[in-house]
C-alpha positions as CSV (number, residue, x, y, z in Angstrom):
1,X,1.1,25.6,4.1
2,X,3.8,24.9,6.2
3,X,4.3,21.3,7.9
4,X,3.2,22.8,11.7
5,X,-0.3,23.8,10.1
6,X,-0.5,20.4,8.1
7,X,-0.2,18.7,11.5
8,X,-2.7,20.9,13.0
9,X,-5.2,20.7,10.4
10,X,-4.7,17.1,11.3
11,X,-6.5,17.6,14.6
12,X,-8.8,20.0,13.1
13,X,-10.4,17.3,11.0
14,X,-10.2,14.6,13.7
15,X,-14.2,14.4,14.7
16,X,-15.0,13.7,11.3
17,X,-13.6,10.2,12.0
18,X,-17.3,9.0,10.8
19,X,-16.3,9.8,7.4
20,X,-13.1,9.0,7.9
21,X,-14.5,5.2,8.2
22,X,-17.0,5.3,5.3
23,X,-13.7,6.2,2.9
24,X,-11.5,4.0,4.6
25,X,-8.6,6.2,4.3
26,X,-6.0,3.5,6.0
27,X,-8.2,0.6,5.3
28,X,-7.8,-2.4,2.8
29,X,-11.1,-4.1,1.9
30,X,-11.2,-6.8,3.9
31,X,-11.6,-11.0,4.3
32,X,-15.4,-12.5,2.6
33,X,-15.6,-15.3,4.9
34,X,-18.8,-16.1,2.9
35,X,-18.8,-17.8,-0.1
36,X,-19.5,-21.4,-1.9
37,X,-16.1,-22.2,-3.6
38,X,-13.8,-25.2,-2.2
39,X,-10.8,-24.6,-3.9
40,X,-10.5,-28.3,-4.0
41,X,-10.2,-28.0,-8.0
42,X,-11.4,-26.2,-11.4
43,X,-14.1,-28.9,-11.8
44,X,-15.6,-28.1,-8.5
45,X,-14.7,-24.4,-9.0
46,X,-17.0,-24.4,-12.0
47,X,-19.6,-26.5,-10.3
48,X,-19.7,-23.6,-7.6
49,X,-19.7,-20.6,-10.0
50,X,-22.8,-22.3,-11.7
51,X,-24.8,-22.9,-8.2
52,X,-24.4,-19.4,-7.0
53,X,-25.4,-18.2,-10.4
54,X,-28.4,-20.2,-9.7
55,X,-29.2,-18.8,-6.2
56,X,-28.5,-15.4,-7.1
57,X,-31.2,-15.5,-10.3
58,X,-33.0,-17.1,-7.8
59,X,-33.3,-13.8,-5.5
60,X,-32.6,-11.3,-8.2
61,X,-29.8,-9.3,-7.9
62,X,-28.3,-7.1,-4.7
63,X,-28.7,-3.7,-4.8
64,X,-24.4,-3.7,-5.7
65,X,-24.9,-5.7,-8.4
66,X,-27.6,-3.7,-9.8
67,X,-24.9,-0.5,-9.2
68,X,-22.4,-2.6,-10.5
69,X,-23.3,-5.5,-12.8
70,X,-21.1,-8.6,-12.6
71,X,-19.3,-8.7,-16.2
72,X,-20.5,-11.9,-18.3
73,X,-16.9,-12.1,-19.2
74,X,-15.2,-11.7,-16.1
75,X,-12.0,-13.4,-16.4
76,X,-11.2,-13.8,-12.9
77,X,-14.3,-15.9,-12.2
78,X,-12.6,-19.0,-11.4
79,X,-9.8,-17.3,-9.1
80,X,-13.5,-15.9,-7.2
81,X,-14.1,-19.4,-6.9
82,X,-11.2,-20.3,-5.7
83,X,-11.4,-17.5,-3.1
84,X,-15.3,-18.6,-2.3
85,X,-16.3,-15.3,-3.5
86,X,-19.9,-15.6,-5.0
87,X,-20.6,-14.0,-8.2
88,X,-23.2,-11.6,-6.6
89,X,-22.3,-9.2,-4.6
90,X,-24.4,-9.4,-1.5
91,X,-23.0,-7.5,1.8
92,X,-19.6,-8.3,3.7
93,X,-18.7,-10.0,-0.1
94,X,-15.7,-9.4,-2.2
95,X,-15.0,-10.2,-6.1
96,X,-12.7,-9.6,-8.8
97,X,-12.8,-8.5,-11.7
98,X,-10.7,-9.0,-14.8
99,X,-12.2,-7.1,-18.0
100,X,-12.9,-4.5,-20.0
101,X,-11.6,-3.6,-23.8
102,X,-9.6,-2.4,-25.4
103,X,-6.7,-2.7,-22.5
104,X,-8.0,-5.1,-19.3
105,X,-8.5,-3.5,-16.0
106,X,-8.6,-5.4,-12.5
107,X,-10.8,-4.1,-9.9
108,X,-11.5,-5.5,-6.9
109,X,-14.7,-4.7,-5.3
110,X,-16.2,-4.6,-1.8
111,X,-19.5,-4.2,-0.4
112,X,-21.0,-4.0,3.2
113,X,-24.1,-3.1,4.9
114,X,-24.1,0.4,6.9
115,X,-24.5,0.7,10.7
116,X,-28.8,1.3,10.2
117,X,-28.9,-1.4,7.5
118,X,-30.2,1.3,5.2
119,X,-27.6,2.4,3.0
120,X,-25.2,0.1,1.2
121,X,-21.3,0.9,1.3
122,X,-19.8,-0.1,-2.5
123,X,-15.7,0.0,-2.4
124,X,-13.4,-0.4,-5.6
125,X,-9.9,-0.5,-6.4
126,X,-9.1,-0.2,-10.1
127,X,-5.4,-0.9,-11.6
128,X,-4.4,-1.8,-14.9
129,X,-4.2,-5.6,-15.6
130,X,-1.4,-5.2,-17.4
131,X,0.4,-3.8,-14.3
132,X,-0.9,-6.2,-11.9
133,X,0.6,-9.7,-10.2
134,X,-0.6,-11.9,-7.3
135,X,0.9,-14.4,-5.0
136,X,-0.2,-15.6,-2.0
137,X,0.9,-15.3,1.7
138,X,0.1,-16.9,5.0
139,X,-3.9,-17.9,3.6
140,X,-4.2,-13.9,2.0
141,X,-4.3,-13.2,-2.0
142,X,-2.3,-10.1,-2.5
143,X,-2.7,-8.2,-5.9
144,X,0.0,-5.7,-6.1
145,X,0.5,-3.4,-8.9
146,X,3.5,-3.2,-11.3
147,X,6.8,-1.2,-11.0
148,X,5.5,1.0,-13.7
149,X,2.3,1.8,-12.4
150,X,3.1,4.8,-10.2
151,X,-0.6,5.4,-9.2
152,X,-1.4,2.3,-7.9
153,X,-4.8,0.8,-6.9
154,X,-7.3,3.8,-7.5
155,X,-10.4,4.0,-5.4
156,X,-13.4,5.2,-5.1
157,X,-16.6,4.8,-2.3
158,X,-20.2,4.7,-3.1
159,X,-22.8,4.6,-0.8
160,X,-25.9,3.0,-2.3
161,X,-30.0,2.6,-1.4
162,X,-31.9,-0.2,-1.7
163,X,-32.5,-0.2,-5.0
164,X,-29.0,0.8,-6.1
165,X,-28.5,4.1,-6.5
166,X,-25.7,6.1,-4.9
167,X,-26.3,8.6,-2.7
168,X,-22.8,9.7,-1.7
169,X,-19.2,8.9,-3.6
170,X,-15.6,9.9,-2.8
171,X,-12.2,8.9,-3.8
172,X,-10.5,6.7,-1.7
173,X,-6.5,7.0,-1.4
174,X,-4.3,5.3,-3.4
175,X,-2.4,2.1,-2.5
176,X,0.0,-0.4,-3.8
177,X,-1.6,-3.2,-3.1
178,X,-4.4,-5.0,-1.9
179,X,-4.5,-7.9,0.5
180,X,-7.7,-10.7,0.6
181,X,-8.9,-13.9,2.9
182,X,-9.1,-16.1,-0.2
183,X,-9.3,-20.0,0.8
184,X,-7.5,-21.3,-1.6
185,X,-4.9,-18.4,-1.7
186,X,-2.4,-20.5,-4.4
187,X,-4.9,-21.1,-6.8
188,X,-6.0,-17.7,-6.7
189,X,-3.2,-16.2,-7.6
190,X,-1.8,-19.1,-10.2
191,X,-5.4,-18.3,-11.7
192,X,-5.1,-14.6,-11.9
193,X,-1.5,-15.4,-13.4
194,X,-2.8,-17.6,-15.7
195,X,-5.0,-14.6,-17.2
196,X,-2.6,-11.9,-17.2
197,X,0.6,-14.3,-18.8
198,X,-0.1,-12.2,-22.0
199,X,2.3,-10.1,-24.0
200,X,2.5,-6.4,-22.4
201,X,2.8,-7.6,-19.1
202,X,5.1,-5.5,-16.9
203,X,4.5,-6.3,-13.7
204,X,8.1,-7.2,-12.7
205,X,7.5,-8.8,-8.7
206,X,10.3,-7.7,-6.5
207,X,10.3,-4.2,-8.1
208,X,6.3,-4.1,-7.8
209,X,7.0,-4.9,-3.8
210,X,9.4,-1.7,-3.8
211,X,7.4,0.0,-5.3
212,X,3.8,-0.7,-3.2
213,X,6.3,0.8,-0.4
214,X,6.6,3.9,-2.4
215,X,2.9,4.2,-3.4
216,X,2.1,3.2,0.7
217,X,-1.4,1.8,2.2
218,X,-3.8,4.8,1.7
219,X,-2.7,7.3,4.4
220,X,-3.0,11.2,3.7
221,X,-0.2,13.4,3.2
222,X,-1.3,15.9,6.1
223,X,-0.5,12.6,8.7
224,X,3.1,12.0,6.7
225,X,3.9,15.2,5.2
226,X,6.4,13.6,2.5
227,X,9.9,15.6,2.5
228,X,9.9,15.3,-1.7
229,X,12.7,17.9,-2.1
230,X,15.0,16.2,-0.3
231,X,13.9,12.6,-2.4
232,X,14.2,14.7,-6.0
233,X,17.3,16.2,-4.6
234,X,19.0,12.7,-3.8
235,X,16.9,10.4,-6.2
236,X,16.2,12.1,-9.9
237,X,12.8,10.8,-11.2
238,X,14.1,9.3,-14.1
239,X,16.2,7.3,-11.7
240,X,13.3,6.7,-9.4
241,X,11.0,5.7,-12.1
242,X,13.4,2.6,-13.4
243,X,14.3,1.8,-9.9
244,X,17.6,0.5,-10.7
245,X,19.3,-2.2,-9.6
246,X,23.0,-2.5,-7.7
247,X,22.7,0.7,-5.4
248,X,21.1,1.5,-2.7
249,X,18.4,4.7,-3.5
250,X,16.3,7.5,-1.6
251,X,12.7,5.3,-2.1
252,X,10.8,7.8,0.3
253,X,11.0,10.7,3.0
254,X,8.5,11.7,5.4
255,X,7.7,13.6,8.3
256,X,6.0,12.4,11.3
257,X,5.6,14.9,14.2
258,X,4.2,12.6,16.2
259,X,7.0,9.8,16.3
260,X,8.6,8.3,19.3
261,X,11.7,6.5,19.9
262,X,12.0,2.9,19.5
263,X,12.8,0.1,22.6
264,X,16.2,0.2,21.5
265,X,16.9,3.6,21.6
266,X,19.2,4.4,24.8
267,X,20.7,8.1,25.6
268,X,24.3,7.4,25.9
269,X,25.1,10.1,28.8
270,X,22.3,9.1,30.9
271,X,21.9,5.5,30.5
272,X,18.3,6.1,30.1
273,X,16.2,4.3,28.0
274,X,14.5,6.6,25.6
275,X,11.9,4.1,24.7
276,X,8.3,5.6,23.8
277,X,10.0,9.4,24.1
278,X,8.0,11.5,21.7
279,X,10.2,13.3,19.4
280,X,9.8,14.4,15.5
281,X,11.2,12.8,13.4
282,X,12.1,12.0,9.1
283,X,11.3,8.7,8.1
284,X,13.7,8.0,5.0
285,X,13.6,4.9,3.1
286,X,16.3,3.0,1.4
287,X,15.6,0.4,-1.2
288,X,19.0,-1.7,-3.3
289,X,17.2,-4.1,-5.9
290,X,19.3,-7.1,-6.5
291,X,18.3,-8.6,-9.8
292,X,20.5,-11.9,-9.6
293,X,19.3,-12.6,-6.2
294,X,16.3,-11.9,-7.0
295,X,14.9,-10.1,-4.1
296,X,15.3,-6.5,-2.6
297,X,15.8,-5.1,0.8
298,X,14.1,-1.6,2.4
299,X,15.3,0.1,5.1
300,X,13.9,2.7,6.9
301,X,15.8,5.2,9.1
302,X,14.2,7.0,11.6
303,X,15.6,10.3,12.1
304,X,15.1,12.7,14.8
305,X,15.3,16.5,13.9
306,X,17.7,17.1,16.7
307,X,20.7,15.9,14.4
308,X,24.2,17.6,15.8
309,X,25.8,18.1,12.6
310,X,24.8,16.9,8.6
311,X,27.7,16.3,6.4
312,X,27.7,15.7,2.8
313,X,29.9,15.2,-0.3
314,X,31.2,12.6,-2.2
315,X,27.7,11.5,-3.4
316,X,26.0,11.3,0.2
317,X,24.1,13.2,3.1
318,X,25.2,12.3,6.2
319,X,23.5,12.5,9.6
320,X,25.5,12.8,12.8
321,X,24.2,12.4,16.8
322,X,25.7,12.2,19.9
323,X,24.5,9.2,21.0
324,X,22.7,6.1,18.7
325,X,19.7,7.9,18.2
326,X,18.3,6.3,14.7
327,X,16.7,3.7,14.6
328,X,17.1,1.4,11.6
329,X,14.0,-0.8,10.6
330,X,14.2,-3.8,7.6
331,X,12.4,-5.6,5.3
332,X,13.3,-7.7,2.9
333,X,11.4,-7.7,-0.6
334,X,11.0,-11.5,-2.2
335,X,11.3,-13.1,-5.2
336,X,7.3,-13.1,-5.6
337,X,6.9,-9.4,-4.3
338,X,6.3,-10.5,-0.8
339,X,7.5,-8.0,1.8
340,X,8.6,-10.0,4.8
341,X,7.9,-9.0,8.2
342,X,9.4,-6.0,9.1
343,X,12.6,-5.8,12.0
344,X,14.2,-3.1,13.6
345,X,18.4,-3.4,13.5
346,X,18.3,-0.9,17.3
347,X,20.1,2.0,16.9
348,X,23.1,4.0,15.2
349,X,25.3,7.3,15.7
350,X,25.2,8.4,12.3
351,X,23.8,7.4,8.5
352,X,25.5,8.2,5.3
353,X,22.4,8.5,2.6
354,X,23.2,8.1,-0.8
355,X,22.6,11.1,-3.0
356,X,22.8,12.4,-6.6
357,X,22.7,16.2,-5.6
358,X,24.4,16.5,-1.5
359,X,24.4,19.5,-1.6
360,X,20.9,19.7,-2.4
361,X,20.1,17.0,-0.1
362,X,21.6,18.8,2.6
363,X,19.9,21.8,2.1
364,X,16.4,20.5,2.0
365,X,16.7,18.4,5.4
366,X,18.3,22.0,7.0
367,X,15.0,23.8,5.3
368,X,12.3,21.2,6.6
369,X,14.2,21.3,10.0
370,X,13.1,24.8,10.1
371,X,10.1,25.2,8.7
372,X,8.7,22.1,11.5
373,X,10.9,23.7,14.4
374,X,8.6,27.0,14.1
């Protein structure tokens, strides 16, 4: 299928934004402003687990935890407390969950009530444990998974009766991490650490932040058709599987044929500013890991297809304009995995992309210029 029909299908399958919403295609489960944990300390943390066991027995269990029964061993109970996430599972509630043998999973699950109040909505996102880190950020836990774990969170909706029994599932996209409200966000995370500090652990933080930028935050291919020959031309998998260290690398390619040109972006004949202008365009991302530094840096250039002239050799693409029509966007990856807030660097003439095969490389941007320009 060729990336003009992709798009199209696109607008095809725009009034079934209803299901759209109960998979949650773009969404991250969100904040449980509910809850009875303080965060004030694992004495009182334990104090609160105990009480909501209480008051859950109390009412019997919610139809999602009659779906999906709180573990007795749930080793993330005390980072739930921290949170102020109740044991039960009652609607607009979060937990997580740290368990299962012989190799650990974490899955974090969500539940709300639907629009008539009827029918339950049950989300989960599954990783391995071993694959998984947390820090915290600006009040938000953030479980992201390891640079090894390619697949990410997986997902998966239910949507549940009263009494617990699904009447609908789907598969929810993949993403690379997950972001919560917790209330005690530190303690969360230093919790969850706490559990995972085990031998097998590879979840290596600034690589696991380059690669949740890989993996993305659950959008479909059909709305960012990825450019992958040009990526396996300029970044072998073996290469992109390690991501090394030292070098800047081809992370990502995609198409969007929606794009418009950022505030920065100024034609140079006119003098007019080009700001909002719709025009396609290739979003290629760069990542360089610095392992002494500690941290890692993204950037992502946005190319227009109307490139005058694309030069390679010498181990790079290169992309020439006639005025500074790319705009170059950065983030910077921290020591704990963070991704800091992203900036755009305004505009250049011309890019050099680094790349194992230019040739290659060259060829496939040429090829998806022409299959999108028909």
């Amino acid at each position: 299928m060729s990336v003009f029909v992709r798009v199209a299908v696109a607008a095809v399958l725009a009034p079934a934004a209803s299901v759209a919403a109960l998979l949650g295609a773009d969404l991250l489960p969100g904040a449980d402003a509910a809850g009875a944990g303080t965060g004030a300390g694992l004495a009182a943390q334990d104090e609160d687990v105990a009480e909501d066991r209480q008051q859950a027995a109390a009412v019997g269990p919610s139809r999602y935890d009659r779906f999906s029964p709180p573990p007795a061993d749930n080793l993330a109970a005390a980072a739930n407390a921290a949170c102020g996430f109740a044991p039960s599972l009652s609607a607009g509630g979060t937990r997580i969950e740290i368990a299962g043998t012989p190799s650990h999973s974490l899955s974090i699950l969500r539940a709300e009530d639907g629009e008539d109040g009827a029918d339950g909505v049950f989300r989960s996102f599954t990783a391995r444990a071993d694959a998984v880190h947390a820090f915290a950020r600006f009040g938000e836990l953030y479980l992201q998974t390891g640079h090894t774990d390619r697949d990410g969170f997986a997902g998966r909706v239910w949507t549940l009766d009263e009494a617990g029994e699904p009447t609908f599932s789907g598969p929810l996209l993949e993403r690379g991490r997950v972001a919560l409200a917790c209330e005690d966000a530190q303690a969360a995370a230093d919790l969850i650490h706490g559990e995972l500090a085990r031998p097998g652990h590879t979840a290596d933080p600034v690589r696991a932040g380059v690669r949740a930028f890989e993996i993305g935050d659950g959008v479909e291919d059909w709305v960012y058709p990825r450019v992958d020959a040009f990526v396996d031309a300029c970044t072998p998998e073996a290469v992109l599987a390690g991501l090394p260290a030292g070098a800047s690398f081809v992370l990502t390619a995609e198409y969007d044929a929606q794009a418009r040109f950022g505030e920065s972006i100024v034609h140079a004949m006119s003098g007019e500013s080009l700001a909002g202008s719709a025009e396609p365009m290739i979003y290629v991302v760069l990542a360089e890991i610095d392992d002494a530094a500690g941290f890692a840096g993204i950037r992502k250039l946005h190319i227009p297809l109307s490139w005058s002239d694309l030069p390679h050799g010498e181990g790079a693409v290169s992309l020439v304009f006639r005025y500074e029509a790319i705009e170059v966007r950065g983030w910077t990856i921290e020591p704990d995995g963070a991704r800091g807030h992203g900036e755009s660097a305004g505009g250049v003439e011309s890019v050099s992309i680094p790349c194992a095969d230019p040739q290659a490389g060259a060829d496939a941007l040429g090829a998806f210029r022409d299959e999108a320009s028909r």
